[in-house]
N, C-alpha and C positions, 0 to 999 in steps of 0.2 A: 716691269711692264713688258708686254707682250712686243718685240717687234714685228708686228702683220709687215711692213716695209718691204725688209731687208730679209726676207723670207729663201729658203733654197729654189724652191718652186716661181717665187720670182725673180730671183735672180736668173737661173736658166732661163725663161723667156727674153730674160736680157734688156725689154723695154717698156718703160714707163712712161703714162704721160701724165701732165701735171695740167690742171686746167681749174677755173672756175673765180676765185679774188685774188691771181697770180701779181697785181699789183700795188696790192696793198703791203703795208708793214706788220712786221709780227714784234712783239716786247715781251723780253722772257724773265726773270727773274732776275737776272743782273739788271733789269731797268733799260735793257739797250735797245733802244727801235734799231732793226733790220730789215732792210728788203727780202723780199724769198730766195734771190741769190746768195746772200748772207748766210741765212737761217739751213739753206740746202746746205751749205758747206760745212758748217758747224755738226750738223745732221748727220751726211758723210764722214766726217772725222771720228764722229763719235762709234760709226758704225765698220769704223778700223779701216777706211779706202785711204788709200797712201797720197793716191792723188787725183785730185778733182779738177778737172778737163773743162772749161767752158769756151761755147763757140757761139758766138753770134756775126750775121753777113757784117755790123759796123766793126766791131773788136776783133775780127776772126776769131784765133783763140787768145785765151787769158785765164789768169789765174787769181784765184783768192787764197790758196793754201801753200804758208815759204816753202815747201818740198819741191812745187812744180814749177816756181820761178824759173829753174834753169833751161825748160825746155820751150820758153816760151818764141824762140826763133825757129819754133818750127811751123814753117805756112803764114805766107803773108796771101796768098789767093785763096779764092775757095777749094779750087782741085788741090792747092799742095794743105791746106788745113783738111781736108777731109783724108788725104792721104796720112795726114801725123794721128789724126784722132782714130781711124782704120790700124793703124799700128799700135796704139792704146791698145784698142778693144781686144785685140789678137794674144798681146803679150799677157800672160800668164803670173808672170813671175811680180806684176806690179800689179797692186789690188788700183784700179782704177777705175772712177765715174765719169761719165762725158755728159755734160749737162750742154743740152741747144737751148738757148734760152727765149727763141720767139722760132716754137717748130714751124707756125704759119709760114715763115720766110726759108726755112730749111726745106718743106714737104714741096716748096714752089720755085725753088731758087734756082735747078739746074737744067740750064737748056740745052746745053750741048748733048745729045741722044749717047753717045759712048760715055760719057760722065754718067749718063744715068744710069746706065747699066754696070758700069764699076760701083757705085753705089748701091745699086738693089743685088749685085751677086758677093758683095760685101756684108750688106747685112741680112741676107740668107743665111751666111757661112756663120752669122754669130750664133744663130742656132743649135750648128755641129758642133760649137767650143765643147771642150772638156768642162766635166762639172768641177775640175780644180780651178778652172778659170772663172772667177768670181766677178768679171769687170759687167759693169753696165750703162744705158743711157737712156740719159730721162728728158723729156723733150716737154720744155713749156709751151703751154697755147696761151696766147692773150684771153683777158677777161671776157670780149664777147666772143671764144671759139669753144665750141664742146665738139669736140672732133667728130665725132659717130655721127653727128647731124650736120656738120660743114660742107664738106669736101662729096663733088658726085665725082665723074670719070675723067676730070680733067688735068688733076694734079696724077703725075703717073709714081712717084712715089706711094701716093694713096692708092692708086690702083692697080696696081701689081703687086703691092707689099702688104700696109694696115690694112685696110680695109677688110682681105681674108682671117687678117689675126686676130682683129678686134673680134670676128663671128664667131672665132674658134677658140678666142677667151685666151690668147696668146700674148697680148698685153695687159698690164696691170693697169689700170685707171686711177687713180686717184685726183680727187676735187679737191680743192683747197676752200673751208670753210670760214665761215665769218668768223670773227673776233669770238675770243671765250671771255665768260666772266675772270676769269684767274687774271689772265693776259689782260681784260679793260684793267680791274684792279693794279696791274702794276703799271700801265699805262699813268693814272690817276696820280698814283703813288711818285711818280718821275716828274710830273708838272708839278707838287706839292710840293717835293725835297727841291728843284732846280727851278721852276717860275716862279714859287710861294705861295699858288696856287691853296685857297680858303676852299676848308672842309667838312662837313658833318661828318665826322670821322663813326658818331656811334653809328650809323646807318647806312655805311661803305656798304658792307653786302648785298641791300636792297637794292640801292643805286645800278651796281655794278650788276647785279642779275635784270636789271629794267634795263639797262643800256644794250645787254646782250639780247635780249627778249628781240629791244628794236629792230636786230642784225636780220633777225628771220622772219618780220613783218613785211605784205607782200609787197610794199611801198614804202622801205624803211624814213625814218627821216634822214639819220647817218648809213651810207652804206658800206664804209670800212674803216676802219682803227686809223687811217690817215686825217681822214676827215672826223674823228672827234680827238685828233689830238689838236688839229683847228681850233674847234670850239674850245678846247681844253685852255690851250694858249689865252684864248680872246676873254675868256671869264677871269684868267691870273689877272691878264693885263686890265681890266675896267674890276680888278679886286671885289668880283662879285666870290657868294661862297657858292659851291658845288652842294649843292642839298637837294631834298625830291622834288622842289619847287623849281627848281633849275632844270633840273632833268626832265619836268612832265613839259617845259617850255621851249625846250629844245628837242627833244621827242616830235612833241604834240599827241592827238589819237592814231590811233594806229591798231589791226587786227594782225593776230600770231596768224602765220601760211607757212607751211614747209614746200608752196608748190615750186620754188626755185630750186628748194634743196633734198626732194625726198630719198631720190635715192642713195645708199649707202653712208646714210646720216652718222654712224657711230664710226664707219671708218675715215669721213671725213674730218670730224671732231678729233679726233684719234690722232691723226696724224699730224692737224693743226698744233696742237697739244703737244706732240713728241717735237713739233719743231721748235717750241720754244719751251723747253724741260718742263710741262705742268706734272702735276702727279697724275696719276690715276682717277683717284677720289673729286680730282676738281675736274676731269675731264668724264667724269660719270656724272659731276652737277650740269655739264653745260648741254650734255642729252637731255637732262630732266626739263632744262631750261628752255631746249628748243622746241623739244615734244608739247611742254607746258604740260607736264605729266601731273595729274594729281590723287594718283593710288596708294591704298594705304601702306605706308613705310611697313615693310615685315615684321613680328613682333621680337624676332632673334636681334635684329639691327638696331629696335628700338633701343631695349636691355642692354646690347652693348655700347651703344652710344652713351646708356646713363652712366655705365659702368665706368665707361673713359674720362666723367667730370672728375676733376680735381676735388678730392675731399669726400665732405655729404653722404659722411658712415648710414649715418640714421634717417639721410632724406633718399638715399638709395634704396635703404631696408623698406622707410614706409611706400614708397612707391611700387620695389617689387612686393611688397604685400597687397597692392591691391590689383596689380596686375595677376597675382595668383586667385585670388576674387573672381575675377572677371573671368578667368579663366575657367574658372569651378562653376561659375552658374552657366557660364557657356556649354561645359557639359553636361551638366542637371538637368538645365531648364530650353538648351534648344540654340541655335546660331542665330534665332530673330528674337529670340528676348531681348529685352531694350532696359531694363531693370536687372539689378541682381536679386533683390529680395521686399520689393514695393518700395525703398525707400531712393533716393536719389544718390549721386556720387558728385554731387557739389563738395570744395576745397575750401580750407582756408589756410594760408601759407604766409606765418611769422618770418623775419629774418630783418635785420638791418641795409641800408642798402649797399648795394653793390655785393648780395650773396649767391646771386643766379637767380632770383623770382622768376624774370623773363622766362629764362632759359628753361626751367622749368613748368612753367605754363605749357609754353608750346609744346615739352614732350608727355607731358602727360594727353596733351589734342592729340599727337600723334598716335600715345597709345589708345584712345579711347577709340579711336577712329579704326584702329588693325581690330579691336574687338567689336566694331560692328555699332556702337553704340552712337559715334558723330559719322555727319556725310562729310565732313570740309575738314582738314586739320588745320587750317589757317584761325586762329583765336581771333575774335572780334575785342579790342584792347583798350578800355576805355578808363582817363583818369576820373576816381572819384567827385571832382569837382564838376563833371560834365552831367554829374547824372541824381541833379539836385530836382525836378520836378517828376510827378507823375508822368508828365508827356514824355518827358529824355527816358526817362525808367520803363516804357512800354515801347518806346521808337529802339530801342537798345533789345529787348529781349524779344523784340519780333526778329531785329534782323540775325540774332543770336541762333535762333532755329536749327538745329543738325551743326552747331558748332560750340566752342567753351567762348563764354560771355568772361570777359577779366577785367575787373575792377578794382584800379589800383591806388591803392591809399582809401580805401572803402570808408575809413575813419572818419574821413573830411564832411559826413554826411551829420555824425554825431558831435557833442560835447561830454561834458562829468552827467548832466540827465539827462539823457537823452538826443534825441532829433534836434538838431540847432535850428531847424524853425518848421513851422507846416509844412512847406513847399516840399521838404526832406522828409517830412513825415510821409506825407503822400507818397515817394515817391520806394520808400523801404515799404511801404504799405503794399504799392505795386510788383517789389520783387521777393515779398514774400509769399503772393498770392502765384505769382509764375514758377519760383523756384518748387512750387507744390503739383503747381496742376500741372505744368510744362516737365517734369520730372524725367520723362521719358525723353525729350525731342530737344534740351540742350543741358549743357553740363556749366555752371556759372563757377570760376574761382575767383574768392576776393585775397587781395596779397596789399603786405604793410610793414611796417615798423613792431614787433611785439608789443609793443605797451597800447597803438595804437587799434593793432586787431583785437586785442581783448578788449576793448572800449567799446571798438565796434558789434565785438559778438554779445556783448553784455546791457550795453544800453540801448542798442538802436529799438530792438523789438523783442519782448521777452519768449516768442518762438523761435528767434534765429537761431540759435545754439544747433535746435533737433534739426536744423534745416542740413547743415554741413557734418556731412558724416566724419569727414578726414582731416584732420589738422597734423598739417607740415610744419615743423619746427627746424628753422635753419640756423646752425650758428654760426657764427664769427669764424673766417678761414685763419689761422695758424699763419705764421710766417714762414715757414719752409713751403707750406701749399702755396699761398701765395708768391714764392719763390718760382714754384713748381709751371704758377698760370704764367707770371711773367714770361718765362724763360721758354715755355711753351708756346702758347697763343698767342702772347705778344711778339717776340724776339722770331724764335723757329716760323710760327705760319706766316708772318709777312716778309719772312725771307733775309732777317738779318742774323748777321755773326758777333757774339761778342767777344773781345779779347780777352783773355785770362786777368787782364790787371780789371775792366770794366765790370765781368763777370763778377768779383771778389765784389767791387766797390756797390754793385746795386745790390747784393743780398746784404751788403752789412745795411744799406740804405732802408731797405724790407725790411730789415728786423725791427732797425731801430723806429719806423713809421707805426711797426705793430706793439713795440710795446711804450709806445706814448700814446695810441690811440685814444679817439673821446668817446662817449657811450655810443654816440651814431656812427661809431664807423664805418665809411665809406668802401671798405674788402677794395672790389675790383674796380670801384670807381675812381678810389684813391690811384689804384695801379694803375690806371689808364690815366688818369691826368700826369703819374711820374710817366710813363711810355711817352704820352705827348712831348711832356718836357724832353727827354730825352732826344726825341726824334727836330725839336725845332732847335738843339744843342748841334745836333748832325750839320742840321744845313746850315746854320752859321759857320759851321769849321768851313763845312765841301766849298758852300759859294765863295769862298777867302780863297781857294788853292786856282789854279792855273785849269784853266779848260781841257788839258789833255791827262790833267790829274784826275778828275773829278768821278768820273765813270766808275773807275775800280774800287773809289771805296763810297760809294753812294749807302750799301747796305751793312756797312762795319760801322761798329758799334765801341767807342775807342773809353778806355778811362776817362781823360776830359768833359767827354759827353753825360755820364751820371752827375744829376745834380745832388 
């Protein structure tokens, strides 16, 4: 990842200033709430400063990083601490950050008029430094100070000093942004393992992108990571579960505004993000997130996304086969044909469950959407059992319009003859009438159990067949792919480690799950309830160890722990 931070060009300016949720906590991937003096330091370490300086008027200086322990008797007043940090800055040979931690109090703190001017002909000279001289310092504002709009002519620090620099882009500005989804997620993830905190675990990522959504609403309900690890606490303790019911009531309504936070939105995210190790890719979700971006995914990113599922030889092929379709009438026929060749591009999508249906719903919305054919790639998801009357079967493919209509377990509508009763006749009656005339203006996929969808294509109505051009045939994942998810998406993205003796014991687990399997087997449903087990194994051991234990191995994943 890019460090925009710790840049040469900012470094030689020599000062930053940090302002915006400076007192909120951040939670990184090891599970640890930190204050932003914490996370700076960790930050600085990482970005090779020997040693990291803080000063504030209650602490004078002090230290978080053991290298700088020793110098901490230098400066118990203000003039002898600003003479020790003035020698920091100076010396060369020791990479060093001087963090003020509340600048309001620094920019205003010195009255003595010769103090101020040792002061402002001090950090003049940081200027002149040599560009081997790497030191710098970053000057927190409290949460309601945005400096450019604070300060008129009275603080003379501001006016003889910042004030010119900030015009002449001499300082480097950085905002400190809301909460990200990655960072709510392992928030979640830390009340779950240590309060026991009850979860809809299948629907973490919705959750956690609504939570963050709230962060930039212009009236949030929660306005920092502090305050919903509050609420986090209060649901463990009254053993409520965290599901979207919980969260739309603790929310409430609320409209997306970036007018708090528009400018330099991605270097704010950015940096939030690098302070608590997120990747890249989750910190390019929580742009998407804040923007409430909803353009069509690129058709290169699609392909490669499908490319990256585990398995699914033949559900990759059929899929790049109709995106090569799509693409040929697009040049034939024009970038606003809405048809490839009069007939529709309705699915129907065999597999047992737990083999990716979802998953692939949704990317085929995405691609139909980068071809011009859907406006929304959000799938409208409705179980078969919902959509037993004419009424439910025409309130469903109104709202379906410019999106994929998905109906799942379509089955449940038939029997061995048919329609299990009028109501259901009616109501295949109505989506066979739409699936023709509506051809152009939405895309329907129904998804199932194979024995079920061929029940369904075969007895509901004897034109259904011509209706669905494309039939996906998914089969049963393999035990090394399934291996492959585990250890993947389960273990790697939520950020645990497994031992080599634990690693050995869930693949023989995996094998032996897949070749006992029953004809419905459950692929990744089965993996996700061993993951679950797995993970309420964890916190059985963690909650047993001593509280000063418990931190370091929150995310190790030991022998013991596979069931």
């Amino acid at each position: 990842m890019k460090n925009f931070f710790i840049e040469p060009e900012n470094i030689h300016n020599r000062f930053f200033f940090i302002f915006g949720n400076t007192h909120d906590y951040f939670c990184g991937n090891n599970l640890i709430d930190m204050n932003l003096k914490y996370s700076l330091k960790n930050y600085l370490l990482k970005c090779k400063y020997e040693h990291i300086v803080f000063y504030s008027k209650d602490e004078i200086i002090h230290f978080y990083d053991d290298k700088s322990h020793n110098r901490s008797d230098k400066g118990h007043s203000e003039v002898e601490a600003f003479k020790a940090i003035d020698e920091d800055m100076k010396n060369k040979n020791v990479k060093t950050a001087v963090v003020i931690t509340n600048a309001d109090d620094f920019i205003t703190s010195f009255s003595d008029d010769k103090v101020k001017m040792q002061v402002l002909n001090s950090f003049n000279e940081y200027y002149g430094l040599r560009h081997e001289n790497l030191n710098i310092m970053l000057l927190i504002f409290p949460p309601s100070i945005i400096a450019s709009e604070h300060y008129e002519n009275e603080a003379y620090l501001w006016k003889k000093f910042f004030k010119e620099r900030l015009k002449e882009e001499k300082i480097t500005e950085i905002q400190i942004s809301p909460p990200l989804a990655g960072e709510i997620r392992n928030t979640i993830n830390y009340f779950r393992l240590m309060h026991g905190l009850k979860l809809d675990f299948l629907n973490l990522d919705n959750i956690c992108k609504n939570i963050a959504k709230n962060f930039f609403a212009e009236k949030p309900a929660l306005d920092s990571l502090n305050l919903l690890m509050m609420n986090l606490k209060r649901l463990a303790d009254e053993k409520q579960v965290l599901n979207q019911k919980t969260v739309d009531e603790l929310l409430g309504e609320r409209e997306n505004s970036l007018s708090k936070v528009q400018t330099k939105l991605a270097t704010m995210l950015t940096f939030r993000g690098m302070l608590v190790n997120l990747s890249e890719e989750e910190i390019r979700q929580a742009e998407d997130i804040a923007m409430d971006k909803k353009d069509a995914v690129p058709i290169d990113d699609i392909l490669r996304e499908l490319d990256n599922m585990v398995g699914m030889k033949e559900v990759k092929k059929t899929m790049r086969d109709i995106a090569a379709r799509l693409e040929y009438y697009k040049l034939t026929m024009g970038k606003n044909s809405k048809t490839s060749d009069g007939e529709g591009n309705h699915i129907c999508i065999k597999g047992n469950p737990g083999t990716g249906k979802n998953t692939i719903v949704r990317t085929l919305a995405k691609l139909f959407k980068a071809f011009g054919l859907l406006a929304d790639d959000n799938p409208i998801m409705i179980p078969g059992e919902n959509f037993k009357s004419k009424e439910k079967a025409k309130e469903y493919c109104d709202q379906a319009m410019g999106r994929v209509l998905f109906i799942d377990e379509a089955y449940s509508l038939v029997n061995e003859k048919g329609p299990i009763d009028q109501s259901a006749n009616e109501a295949i009656i109505v989506l066979m009438t739409r699936l023709e005339n509506d051809r152009d203006k939405f895309i329907c996929v129904v998804a199932g159990y194979p024995d079920g969808m061929d029940k369904f294509i075969e007895k509901s109505n004897l034109g259904m067949k011509s209706r669905f051009k494309h039939i996906i045939n998914i089969p049963d994942y393999s035990a090394e792919e399934l291996i492959e998810i585990f250890e993947r998406n389960f273990v790697k993205e939520n950020h645990y480690t497994l031992t080599d003796a634990a690693c050995k014991k869930a693949r023989e687990a995996i094998r032996k799950m897949v070749a006992y399997k029953a004809p419905n087997f459950g692929n990744v449903r089965n993996l996700r309830i061993f993951f679950g087990q797995v993970i309420g194994n964890i916190a059985n051991r963690v909650t047993k160890l001593p509280d000063n234990q418990k931190i370091a191995v929150l995310k190790l994943i030991e022998e013991e722990d596979i069931p």
